[in-house]
C-alpha positions in Angstrom: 16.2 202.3 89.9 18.2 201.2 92.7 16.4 201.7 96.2 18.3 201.7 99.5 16.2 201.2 102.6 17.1 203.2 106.1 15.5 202.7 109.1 16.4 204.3 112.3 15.2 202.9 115.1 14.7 204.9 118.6 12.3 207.1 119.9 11.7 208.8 116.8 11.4 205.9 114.8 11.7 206.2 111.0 12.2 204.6 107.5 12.9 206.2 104.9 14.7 205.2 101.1 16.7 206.6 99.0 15.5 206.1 94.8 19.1 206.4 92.3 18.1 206.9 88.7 19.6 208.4 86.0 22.0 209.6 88.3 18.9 211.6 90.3 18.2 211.2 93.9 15.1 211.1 95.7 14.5 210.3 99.5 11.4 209.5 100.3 10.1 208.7 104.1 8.2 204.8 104.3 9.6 201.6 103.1 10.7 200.7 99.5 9.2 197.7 98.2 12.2 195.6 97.0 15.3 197.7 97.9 18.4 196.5 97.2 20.2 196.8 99.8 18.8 198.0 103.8 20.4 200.0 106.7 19.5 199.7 110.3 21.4 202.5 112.4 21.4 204.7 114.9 20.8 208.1 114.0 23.2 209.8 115.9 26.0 206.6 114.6 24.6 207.4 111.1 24.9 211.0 111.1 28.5 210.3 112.8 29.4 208.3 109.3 28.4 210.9 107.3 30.0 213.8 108.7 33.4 212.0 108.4 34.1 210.6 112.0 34.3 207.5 111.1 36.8 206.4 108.0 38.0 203.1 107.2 41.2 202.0 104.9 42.0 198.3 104.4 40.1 195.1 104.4 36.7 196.7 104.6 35.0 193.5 104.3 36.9 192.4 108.0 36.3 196.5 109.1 32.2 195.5 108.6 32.6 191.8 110.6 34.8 193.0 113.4 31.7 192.9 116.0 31.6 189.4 114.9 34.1 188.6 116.9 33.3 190.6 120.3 30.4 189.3 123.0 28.2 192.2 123.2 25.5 192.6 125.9 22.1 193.5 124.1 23.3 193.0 120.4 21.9 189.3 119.4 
């Protein structure tokens, strides 16, 4: 089993994982106990990756780091 945590934070706060086995899939709502590997998102940024408006080609490793680089006010 290979559980992958979700939590998206807001005013309708949730968690909820997502249990791969045997090539099932189950989402569940609450928090796995040793996922292995988390998400924190938006919902509306999250639901904007899934329907395809966001798509990335190339060095995804730099894609995921580029805020890294950029002073944001509010994101620690």
């Amino acid at each position: 089993m290979a559980p992958i945590q979700f939590t998206f934070p807001g005013p309708q706060d949730g968690s909820w994982f997502l249990k791969i086995r045997g090539g099932q899939r189950e989402v569940q709502p609450g928090t796995a106990a040793n996922p292995t590997s988390t998400m924190e998102a938006d919902p509306r940024v999250f639901m904007d990756t899934q329907e395809g408006k966001l798509r990335l080609n190339g060095d995804l490793n730099l894609a995921f780091r580029v805020g890294m680089f950029f002073d944001l006010p509010g994101v620690p």
